[in-house]
ROVOTI-161252 format. One line per 3 residues: number of its first residue (from 1); for each residue z, y, x of N, C-alpha, C. Coordinates in steps of 0.2 Angstrom, whole numbers. Layout:
N
NUM> Z Y X Z Y X Z Y X  ...
END
This chain:
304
1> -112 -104 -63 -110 -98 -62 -104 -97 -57  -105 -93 -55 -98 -91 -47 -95 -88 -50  -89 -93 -47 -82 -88 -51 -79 -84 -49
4> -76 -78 -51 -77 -72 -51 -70 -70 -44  -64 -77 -44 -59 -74 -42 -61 -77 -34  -65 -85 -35 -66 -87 -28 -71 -80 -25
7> -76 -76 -29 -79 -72 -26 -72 -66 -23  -69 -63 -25 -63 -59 -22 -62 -63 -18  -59 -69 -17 -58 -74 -12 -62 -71 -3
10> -68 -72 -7 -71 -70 -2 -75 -63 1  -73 -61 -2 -73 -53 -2 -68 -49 1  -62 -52 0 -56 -52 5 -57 -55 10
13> -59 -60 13 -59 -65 19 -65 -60 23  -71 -58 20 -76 -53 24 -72 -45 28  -67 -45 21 -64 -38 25 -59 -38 30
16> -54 -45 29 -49 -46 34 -51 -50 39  -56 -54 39 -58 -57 45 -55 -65 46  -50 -67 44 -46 -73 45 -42 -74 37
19> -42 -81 39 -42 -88 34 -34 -84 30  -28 -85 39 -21 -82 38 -21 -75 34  -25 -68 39 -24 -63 35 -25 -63 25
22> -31 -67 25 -31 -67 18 -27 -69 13  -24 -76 17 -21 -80 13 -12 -74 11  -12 -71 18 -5 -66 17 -7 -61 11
25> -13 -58 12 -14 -53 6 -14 -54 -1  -17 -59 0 -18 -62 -7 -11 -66 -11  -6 -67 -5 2 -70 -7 -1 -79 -9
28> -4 -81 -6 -7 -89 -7 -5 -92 1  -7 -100 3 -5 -101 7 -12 -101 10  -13 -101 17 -19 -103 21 -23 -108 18
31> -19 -114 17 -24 -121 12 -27 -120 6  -21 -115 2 -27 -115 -4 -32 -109 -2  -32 -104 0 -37 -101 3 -44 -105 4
34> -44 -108 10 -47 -114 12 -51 -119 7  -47 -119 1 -48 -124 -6 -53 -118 -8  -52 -114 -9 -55 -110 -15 -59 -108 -11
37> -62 -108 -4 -67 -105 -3 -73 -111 -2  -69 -116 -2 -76 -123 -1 -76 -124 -8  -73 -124 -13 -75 -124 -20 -81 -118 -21
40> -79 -113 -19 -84 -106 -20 -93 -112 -15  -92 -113 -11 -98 -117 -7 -101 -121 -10  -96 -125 -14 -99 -130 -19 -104 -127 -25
43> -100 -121 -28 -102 -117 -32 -108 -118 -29  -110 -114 -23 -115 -108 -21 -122 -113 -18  -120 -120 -17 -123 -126 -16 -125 -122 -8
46> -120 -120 -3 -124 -120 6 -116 -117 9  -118 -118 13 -111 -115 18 -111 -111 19  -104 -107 14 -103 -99 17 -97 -95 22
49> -94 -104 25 -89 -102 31 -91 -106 37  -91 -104 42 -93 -109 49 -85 -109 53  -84 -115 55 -77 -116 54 -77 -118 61
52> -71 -117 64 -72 -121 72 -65 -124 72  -62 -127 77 -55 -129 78 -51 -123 79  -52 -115 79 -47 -111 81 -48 -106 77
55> -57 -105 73 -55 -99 69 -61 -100 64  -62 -96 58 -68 -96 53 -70 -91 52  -75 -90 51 -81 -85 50 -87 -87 45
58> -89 -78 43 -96 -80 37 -100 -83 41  -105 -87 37 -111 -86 39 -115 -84 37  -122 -84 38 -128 -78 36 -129 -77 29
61> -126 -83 25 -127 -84 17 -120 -80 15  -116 -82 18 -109 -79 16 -107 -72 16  -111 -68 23 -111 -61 22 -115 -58 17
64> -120 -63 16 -124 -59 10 -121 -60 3  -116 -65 2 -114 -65 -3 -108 -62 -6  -105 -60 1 -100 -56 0 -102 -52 -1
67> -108 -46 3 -110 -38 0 -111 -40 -8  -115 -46 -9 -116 -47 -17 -108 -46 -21  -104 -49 -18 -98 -51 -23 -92 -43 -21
70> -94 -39 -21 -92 -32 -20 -96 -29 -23  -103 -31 -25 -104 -25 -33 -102 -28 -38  -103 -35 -38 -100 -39 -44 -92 -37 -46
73> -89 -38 -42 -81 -34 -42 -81 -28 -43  -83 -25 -42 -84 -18 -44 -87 -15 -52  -92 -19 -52 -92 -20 -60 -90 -20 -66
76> -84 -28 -63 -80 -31 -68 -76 -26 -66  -73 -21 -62 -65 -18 -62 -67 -13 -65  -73 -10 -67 -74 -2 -71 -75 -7 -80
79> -78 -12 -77 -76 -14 -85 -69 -15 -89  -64 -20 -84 -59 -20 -84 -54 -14 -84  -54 -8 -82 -52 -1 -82 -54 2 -89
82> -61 3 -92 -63 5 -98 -58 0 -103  -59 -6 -103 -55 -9 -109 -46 -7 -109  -45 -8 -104 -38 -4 -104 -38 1 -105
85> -40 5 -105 -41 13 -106 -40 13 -114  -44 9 -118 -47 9 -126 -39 6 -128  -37 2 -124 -29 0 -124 -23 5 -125
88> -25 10 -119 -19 14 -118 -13 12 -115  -13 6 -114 -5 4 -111 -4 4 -104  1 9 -102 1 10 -94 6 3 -92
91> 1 -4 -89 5 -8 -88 0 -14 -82  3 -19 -81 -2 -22 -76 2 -20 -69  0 -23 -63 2 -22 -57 -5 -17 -51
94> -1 -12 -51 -5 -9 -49 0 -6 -40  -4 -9 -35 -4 -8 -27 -5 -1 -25  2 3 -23 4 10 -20 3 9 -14
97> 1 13 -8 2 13 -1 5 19 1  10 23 5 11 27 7 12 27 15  11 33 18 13 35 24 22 38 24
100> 24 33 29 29 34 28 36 41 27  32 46 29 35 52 30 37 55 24  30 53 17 30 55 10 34 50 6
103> 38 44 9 40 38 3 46 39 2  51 45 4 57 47 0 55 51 -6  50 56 -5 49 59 -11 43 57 -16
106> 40 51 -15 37 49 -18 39 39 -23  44 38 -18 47 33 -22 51 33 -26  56 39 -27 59 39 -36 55 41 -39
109> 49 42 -40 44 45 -46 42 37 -46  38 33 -44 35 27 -44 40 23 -48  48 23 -45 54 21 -48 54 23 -56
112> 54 29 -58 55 31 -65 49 30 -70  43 30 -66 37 26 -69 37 20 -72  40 13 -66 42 8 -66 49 8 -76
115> 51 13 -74 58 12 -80 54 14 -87  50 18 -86 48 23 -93 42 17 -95  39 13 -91 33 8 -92 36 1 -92
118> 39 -3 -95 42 -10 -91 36 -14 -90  29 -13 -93 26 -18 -92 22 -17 -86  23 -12 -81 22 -10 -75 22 -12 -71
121> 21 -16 -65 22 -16 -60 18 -14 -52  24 -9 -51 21 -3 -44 23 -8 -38  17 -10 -35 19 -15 -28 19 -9 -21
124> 22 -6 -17 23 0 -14 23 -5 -6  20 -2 -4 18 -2 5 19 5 10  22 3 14 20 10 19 12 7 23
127> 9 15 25 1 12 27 1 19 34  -6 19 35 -7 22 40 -12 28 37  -13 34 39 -19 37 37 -26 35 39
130> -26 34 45 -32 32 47 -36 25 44  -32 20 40 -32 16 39 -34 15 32  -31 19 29 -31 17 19 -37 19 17
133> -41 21 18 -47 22 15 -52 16 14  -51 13 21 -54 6 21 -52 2 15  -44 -1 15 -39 -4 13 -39 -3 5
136> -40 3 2 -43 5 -5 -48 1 -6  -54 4 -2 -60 1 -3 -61 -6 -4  -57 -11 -1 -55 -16 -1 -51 -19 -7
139> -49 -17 -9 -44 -20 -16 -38 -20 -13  -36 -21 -7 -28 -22 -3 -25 -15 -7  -27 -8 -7 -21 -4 -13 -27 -1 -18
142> -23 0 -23 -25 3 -27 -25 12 -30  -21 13 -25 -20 21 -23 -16 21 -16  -19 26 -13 -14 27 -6 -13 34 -4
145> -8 36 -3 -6 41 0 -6 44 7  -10 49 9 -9 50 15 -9 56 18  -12 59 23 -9 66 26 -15 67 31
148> -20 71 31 -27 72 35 -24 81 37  -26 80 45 -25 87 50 -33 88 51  -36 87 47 -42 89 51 -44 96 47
151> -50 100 50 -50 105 47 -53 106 41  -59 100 39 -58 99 33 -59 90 30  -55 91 25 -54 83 23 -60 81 19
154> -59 74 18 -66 69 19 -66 70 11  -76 70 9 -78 69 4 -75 62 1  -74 60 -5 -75 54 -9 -84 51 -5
157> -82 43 -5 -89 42 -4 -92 40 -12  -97 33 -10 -99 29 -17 -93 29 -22  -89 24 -16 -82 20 -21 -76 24 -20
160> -75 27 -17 -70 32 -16 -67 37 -18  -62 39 -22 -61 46 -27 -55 49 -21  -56 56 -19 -51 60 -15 -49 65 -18
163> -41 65 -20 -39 68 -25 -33 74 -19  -35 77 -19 -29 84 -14 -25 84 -18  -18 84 -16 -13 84 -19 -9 93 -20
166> -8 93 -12 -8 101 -9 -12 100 0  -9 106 -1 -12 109 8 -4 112 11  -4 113 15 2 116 19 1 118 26
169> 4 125 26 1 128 35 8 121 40  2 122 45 7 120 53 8 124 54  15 125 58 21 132 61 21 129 67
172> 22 132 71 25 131 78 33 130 76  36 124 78 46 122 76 51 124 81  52 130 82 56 130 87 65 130 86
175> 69 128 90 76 129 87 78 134 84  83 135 80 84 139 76 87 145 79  89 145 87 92 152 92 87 153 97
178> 81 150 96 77 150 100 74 159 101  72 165 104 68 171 105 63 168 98  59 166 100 54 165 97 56 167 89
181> 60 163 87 63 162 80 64 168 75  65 173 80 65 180 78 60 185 77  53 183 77 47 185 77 44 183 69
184> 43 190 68 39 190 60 32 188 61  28 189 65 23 188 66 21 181 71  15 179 70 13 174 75 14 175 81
187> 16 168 83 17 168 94 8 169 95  7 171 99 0 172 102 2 166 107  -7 167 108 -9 160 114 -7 161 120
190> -6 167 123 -2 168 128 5 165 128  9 167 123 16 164 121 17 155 122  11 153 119 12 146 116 8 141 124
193> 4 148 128 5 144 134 10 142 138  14 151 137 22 149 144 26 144 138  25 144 133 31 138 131 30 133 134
196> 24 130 134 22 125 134 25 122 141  25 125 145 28 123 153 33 126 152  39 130 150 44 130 149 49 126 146
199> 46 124 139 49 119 136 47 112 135  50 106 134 47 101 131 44 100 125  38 98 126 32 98 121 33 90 116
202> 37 90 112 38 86 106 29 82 103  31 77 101 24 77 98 24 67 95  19 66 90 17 59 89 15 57 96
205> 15 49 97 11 45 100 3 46 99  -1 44 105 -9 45 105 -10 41 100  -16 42 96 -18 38 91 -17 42 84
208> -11 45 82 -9 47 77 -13 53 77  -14 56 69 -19 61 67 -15 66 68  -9 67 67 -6 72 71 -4 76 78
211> -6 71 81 -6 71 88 -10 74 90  -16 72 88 -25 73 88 -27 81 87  -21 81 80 -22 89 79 -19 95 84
214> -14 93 86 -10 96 91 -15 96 97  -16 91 101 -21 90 107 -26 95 105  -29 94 101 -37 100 101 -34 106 99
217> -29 109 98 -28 115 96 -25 117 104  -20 113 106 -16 113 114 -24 114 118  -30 112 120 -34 110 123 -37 118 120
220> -40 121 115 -43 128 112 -39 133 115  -32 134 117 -28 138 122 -28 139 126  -32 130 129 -32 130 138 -21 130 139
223> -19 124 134 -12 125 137 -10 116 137  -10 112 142 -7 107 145 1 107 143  5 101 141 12 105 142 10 98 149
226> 17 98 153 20 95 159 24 91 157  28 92 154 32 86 149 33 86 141  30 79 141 28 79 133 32 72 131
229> 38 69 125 39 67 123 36 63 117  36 57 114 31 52 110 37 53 105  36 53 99 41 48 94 39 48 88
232> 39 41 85 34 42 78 39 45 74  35 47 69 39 52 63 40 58 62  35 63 59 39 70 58 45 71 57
235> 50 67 53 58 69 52 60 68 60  58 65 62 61 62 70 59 69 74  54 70 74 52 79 77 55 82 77
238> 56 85 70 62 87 67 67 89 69  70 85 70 79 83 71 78 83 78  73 82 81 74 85 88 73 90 90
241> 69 94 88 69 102 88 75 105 87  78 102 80 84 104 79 90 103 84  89 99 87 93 97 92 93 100 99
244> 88 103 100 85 109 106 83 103 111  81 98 107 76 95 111 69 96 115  66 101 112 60 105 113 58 107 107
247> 49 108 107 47 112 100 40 109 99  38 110 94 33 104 90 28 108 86  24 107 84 19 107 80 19 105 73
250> 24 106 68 25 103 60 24 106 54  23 104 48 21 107 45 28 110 41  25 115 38 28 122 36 35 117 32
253> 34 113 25 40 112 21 43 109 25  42 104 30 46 100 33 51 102 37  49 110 41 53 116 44 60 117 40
256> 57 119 34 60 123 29 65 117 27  64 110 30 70 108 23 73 104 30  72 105 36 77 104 41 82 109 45
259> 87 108 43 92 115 46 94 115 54  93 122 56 94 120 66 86 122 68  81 123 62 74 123 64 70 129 61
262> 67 134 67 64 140 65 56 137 64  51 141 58 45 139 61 40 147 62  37 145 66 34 153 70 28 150 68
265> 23 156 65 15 150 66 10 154 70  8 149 72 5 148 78 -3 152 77  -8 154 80 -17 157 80 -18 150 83
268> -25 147 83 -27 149 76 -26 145 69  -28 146 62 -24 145 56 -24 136 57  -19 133 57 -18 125 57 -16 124 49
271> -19 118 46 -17 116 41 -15 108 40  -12 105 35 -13 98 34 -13 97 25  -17 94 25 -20 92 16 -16 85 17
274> -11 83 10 -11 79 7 -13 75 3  -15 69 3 -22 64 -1 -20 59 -3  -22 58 -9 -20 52 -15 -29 50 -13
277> -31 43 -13 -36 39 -15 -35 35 -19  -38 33 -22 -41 27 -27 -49 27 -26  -50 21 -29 -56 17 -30 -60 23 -36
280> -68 23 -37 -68 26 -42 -70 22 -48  -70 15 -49 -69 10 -51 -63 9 -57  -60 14 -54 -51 14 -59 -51 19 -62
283> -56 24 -62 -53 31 -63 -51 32 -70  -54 27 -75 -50 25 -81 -45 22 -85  -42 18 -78 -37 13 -78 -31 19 -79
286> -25 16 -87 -22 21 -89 -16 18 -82  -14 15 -79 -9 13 -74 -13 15 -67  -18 14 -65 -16 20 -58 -18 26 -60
289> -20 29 -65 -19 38 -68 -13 39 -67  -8 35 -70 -1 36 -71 2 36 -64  0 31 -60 4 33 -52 0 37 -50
292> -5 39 -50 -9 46 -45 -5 51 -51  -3 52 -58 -1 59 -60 7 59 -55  10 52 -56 17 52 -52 16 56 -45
295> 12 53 -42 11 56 -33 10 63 -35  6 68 -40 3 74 -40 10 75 -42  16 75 -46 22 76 -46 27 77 -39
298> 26 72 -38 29 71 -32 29 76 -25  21 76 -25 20 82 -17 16 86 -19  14 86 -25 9 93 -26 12 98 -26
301> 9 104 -25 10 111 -24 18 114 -22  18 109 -15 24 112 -11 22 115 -7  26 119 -4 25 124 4 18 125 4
304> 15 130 2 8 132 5 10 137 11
END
């Protein structure tokens, strides 16, 4: 029989790639890694790592055995969720990811969960949007938090449960003495073109989904800005706006709860959904119900 935890072992090492990555995820050293996956080969009686002096990799038995050892895992964790569940006790260690923009308002709720539960343990990470869905899928979290600009947000797949927390309009941010700022109604796309070559155009670095949304929306106007500024972090936008740094693309509560900052909304309607994942694997587990109820606490039904 294969044992169940070398099978994780390697179900992790297929998803990260390296001996090191897995060894850090997992909190083990590179050696025992290494130990428990040549124990797993003994198990499996054939090689299911090819090894060279600088890296290791599945081979053709090992990929297969990995897709096998993620139904297997999958299995045992909805068995392992239903028995809890008959328990009731919200406890165990259970892996939070957040984007960092959501982890002030969502880490005293995980905080007071942690108090009201003792036998809890919330492991908390900052994470990427683009990224957590994998990282879920994978066992690395057990719920993640995140923020999607697209116009519309991703189904749950197989393994995947998508939980909308809320939605919030995007505003055009403009200083708080700015013209603009005095207007009840939206800037039209003529407006939001002369800003754009008037003023400096604030914005995430390339890559980020906010950025993305911005660009396709700038790009639907036909308005380029000339000078465009990088800086990770909506509050970082923020504060810049507020500072008559320039003007930005952010969404509505974040306007509202920085002082110095008007927000005008923009044609046509821009949104951003916030999103809790989990596996659907857990959806019984009384300890990630209780941090996905904490996160619907924490960001649901703000600013629409």
């Amino acid at each position: 029989m294969l044992d169940l935890r070398r099978l994780e072992i390697l179900h992790r090492f297929a998803a990260l790639g390296t001996i090191t990555a897995t060894a850090a995820d997992l909190g083990y050293s590179p050696s025992a890694i290494s130990q428990q996956l040549a124990a797993l080969e003994k198990e499996a009686g054939l090689a299911l790592i090819e090894r060279t002096a600088r890296r290791a990799s599945l081979t053709d038995a090992g990929r297969e055995l990995a897709e096998h050892a993620a139904l297997v895992l999958a299995a045992a964790e909805t068995a392992h969720s239903r028995m809890r569940a008959r328990i009731g006790t919200v406890g165990g260690r259970v892996t939070v990811s957040c984007i960092h923009a959501l982890a002030p308002a969502l880490a005293p709720h995980l905080a007071a969960l942690q108090r009201a539960h003792p036998a809890l343990n919330v492991v908390a990470h900052e994470t990427g949007s683009a990224t957590a869905a994998a990282a879920v899928l994978d066992r690395r979290y057990d719920l993640a938090v995140i923020d999607d600009w697209s116009a519309r947000p991703p189904a749950g797949d197989s393994g995947l449960s998508v939980h909308r927390l809320r939605r919030e309009d995007i505003v055009l941010a403009v200083p708080a003495d700015h013209p603009l700022a005095e207007r009840s109604g939206p800037a039209t796309a003529a407006q939001l073109r002369r800003l754009v070559h008037d003023q400096t155009w604030l914005c995430a670095p390339a890559g980020q989904l906010s950025r993305a949304a911005g660009d396709r929306y700038l790009t639907g106007i036909d308005a380029t800005p000339p000078r465009r500024w990088e800086f990770e972090g909506l509050h970082i936008l923020a504060a810049l706006v507020a500072g008559g740094a320039g003007v930005a693309l952010l969404p509505a509560g974040l306007v509202q709860e920085q002082a110095g900052v008007a927000g005008v909304r923009p044609v046509p309607r821009m949104e951003r959904t916030i999103l809790a994942l989990t596996r659907t694997t857990t959806r019984e587990d009384p300890a990630v119900a209780a941090c996905l109820h904490a996160a619907r606490q924490a960001l649901g039904s703000r600013h629409r």
